[in-house]
Backbone as a ProteinNet text record, in pm:
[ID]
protein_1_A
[PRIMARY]
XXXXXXXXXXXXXXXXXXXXXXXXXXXXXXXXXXXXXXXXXXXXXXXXXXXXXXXXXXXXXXXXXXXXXXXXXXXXXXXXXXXXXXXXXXXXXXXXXXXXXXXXXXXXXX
[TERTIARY]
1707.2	1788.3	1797.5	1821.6	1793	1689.2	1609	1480.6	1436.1	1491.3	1533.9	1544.8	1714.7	1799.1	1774.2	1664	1632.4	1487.6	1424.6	1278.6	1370.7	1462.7	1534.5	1583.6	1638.2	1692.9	1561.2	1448	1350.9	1314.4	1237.5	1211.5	1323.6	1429.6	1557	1499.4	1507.8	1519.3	1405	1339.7	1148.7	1134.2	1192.5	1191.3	1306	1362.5	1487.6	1456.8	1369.6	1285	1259.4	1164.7	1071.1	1138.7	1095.8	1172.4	1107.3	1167.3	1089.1	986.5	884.4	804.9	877.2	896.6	922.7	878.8	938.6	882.6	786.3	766.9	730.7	536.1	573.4	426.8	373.8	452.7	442.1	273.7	177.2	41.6	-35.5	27.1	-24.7	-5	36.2	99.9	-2.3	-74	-161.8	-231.9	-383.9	-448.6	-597.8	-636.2	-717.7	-825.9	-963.7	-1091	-1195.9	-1304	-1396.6	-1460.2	-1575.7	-1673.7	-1618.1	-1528.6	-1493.1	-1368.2	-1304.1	-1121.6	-1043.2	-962	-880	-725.3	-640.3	-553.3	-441.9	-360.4	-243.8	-119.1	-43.4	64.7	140.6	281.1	342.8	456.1	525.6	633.8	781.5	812	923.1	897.5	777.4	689.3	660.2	608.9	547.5	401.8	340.8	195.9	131.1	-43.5	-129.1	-264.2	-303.7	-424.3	-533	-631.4	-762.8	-881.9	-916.9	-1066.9	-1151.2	-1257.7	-1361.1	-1510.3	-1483.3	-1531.7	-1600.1	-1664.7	-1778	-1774.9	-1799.5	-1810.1	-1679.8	-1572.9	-1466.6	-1327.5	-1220	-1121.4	-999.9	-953	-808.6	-717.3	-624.9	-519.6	-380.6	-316.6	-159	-123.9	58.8	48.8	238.3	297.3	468.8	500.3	631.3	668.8	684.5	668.4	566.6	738.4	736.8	843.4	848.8	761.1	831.5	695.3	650.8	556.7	540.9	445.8	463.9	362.4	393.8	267.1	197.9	77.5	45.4	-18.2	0.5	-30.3	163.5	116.7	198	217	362.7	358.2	387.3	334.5	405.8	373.5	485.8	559.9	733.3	725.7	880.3	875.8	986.8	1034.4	893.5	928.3	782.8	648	680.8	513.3	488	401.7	382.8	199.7	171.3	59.2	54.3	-21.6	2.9	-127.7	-137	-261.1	-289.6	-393.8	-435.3	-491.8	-450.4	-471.7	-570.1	-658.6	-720.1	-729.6	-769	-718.5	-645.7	-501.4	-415.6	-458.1	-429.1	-415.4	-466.9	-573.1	-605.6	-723.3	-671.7	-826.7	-938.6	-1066	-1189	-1198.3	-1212.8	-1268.7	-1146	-1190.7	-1102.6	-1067.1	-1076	-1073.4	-997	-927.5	-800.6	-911.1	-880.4	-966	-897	-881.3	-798	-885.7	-848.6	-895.5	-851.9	-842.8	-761.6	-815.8	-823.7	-891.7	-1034.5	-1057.1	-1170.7	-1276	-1211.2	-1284.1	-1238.3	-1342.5	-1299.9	-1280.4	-1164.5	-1117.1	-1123.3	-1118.4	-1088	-1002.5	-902.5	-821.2	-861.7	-805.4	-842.5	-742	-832	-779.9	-714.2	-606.2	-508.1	-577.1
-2478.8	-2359.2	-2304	-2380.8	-2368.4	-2265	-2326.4	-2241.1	-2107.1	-2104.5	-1969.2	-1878.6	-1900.6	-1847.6	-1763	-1867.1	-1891	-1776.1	-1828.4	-1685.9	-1542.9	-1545.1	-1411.8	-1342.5	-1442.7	-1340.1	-1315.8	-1415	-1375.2	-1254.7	-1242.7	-1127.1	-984.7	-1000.8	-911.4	-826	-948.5	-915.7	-855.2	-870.2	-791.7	-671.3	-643.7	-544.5	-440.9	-503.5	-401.3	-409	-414.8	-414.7	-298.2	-265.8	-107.4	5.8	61.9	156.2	280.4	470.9	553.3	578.4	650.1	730.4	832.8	845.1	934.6	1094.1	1207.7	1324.3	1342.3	1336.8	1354.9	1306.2	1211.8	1086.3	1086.1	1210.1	1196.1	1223	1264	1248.6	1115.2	1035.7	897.4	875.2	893.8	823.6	893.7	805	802.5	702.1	681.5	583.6	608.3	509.1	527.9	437.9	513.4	381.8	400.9	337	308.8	201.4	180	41.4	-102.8	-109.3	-202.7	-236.7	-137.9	-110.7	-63.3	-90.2	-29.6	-16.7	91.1	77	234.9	132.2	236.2	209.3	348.8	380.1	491.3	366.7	471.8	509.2	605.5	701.2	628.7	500.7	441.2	310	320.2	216.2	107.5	115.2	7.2	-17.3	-120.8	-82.7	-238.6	-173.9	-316.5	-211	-326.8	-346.4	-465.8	-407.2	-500.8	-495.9	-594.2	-549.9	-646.5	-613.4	-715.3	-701.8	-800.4	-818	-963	-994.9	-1086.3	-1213.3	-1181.7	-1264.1	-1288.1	-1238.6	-1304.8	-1184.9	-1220	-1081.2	-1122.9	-1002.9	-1017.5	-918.6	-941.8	-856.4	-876.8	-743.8	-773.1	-675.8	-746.5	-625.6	-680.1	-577.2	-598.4	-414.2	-442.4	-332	-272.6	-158	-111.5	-101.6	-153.5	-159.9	-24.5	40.2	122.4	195	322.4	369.2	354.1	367.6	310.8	433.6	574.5	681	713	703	686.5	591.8	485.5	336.4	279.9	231.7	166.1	-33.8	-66	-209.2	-239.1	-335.6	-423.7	-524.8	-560.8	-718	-733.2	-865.8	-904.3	-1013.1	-978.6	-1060.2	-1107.2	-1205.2	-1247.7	-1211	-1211.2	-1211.4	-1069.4	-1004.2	-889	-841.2	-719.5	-641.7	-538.5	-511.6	-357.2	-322.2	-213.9	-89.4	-23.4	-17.3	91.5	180.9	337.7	466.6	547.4	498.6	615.7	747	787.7	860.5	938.1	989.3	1008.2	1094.2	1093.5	1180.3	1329.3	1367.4	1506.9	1540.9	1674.3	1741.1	1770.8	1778.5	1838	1886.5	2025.9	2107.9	2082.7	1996.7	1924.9	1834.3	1741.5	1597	1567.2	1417.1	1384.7	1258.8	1267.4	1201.3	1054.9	942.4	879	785	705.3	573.3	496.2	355.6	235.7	140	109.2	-23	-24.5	163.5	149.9	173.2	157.8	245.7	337.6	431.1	595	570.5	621.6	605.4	763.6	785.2	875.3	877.7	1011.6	974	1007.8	909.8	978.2	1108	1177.7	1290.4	1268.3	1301	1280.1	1373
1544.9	1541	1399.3	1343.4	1163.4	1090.8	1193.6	1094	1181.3	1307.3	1322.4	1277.8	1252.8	1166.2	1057.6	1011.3	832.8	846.3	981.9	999.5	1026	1086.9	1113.1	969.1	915.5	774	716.4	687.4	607.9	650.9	747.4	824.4	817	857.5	788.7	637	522.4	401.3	407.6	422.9	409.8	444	571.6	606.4	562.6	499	419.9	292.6	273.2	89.3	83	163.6	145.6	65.7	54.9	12.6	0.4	133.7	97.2	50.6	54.7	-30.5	-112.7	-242.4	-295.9	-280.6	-285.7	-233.5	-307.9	-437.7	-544.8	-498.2	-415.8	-416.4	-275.1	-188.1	0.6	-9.6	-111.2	-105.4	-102.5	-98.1	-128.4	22.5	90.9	279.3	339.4	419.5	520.4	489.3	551.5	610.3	525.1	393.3	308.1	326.2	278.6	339.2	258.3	272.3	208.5	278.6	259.9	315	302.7	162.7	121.1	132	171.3	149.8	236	281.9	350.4	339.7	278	244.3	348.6	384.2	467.9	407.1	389.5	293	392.7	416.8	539.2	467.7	524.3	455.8	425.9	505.6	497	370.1	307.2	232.1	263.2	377.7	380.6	357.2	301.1	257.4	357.2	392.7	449.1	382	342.5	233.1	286.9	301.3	267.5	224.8	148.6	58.6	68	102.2	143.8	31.4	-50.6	-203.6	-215.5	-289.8	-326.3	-237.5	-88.1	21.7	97.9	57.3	77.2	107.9	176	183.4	181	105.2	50.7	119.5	214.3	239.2	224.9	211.7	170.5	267.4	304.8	385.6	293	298.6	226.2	160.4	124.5	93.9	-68.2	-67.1	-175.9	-251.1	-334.1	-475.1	-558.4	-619.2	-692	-706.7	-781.4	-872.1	-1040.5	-1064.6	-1266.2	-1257.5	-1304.1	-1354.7	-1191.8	-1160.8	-1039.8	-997	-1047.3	-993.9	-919.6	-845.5	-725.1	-720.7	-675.3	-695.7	-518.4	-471.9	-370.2	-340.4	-268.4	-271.1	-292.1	-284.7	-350.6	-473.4	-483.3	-610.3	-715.6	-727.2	-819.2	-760.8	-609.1	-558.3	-530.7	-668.8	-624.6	-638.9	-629.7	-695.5	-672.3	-855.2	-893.5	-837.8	-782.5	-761.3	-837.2	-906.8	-1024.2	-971.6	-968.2	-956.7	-1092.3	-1071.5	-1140.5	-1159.7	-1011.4	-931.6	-836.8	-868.2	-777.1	-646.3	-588.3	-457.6	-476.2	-398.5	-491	-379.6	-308	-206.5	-275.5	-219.9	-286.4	-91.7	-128.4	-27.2	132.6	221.4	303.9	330.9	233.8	236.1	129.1	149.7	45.5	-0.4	-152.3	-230.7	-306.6	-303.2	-407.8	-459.7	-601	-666.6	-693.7	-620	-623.4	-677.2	-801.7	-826	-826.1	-907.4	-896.3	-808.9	-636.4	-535	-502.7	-490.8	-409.7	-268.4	-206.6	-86.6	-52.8	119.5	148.4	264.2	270.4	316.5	474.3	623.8	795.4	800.5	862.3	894.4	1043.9	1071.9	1191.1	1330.4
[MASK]
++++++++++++++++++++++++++++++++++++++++++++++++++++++++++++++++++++++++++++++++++++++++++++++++++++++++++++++

């Protein structure tokens, strides 16, 4: 019963981490890709990430902490990671363009 309890609050606290998208940043929310990458950024912040890199894949999925410039953090407490934006959020023609770490993503069109 204990560890219940103890999965219910965890779960609780996690999900009461997130925090908004800032209006300022509502270009960053939607569903971003590439061959290698896949990154979704929803409006209540929650972020799931995966990158499939030198044989091997890394995904995160937690709630996005704050912005620094236009690079982005998530996670909690100690366990976090920053996203480097090279590229912020930005159309060419009809398509939403971004750079995360270096890959060009583009954004699904709804």
């Amino acid at each position: 019963m204990k560890k219940l309890v103890l999965l219910l609050l965890f779960v609780l606290t996690i999900s009461s981490c997130s925090k908004p998208i800032p209006i300022d940043k509502l270009s960053y929310v939607g569903e971003w890709q590439s061959k290698e990458m896949y990154l979704l950024i929803l409006a209540d912040g929650t972020v799931a990430y995966q990158r499939l890199q030198n044989g091997g894949t890394t995904s995160i999925n937690g709630p996005l902490k704050e912005f620094v410039g236009d690079d982005f953090v998530v996670g909690l407490a100690f366990l976090t990671t920053t996203f480097m934006v090279s590229e912020a959020p930005h159309q060419i023609d009809d398509r939403w363009i971004m750079v995360v770490d270096d890959v060009r993503l583009t954004k699904n069109q709804d």
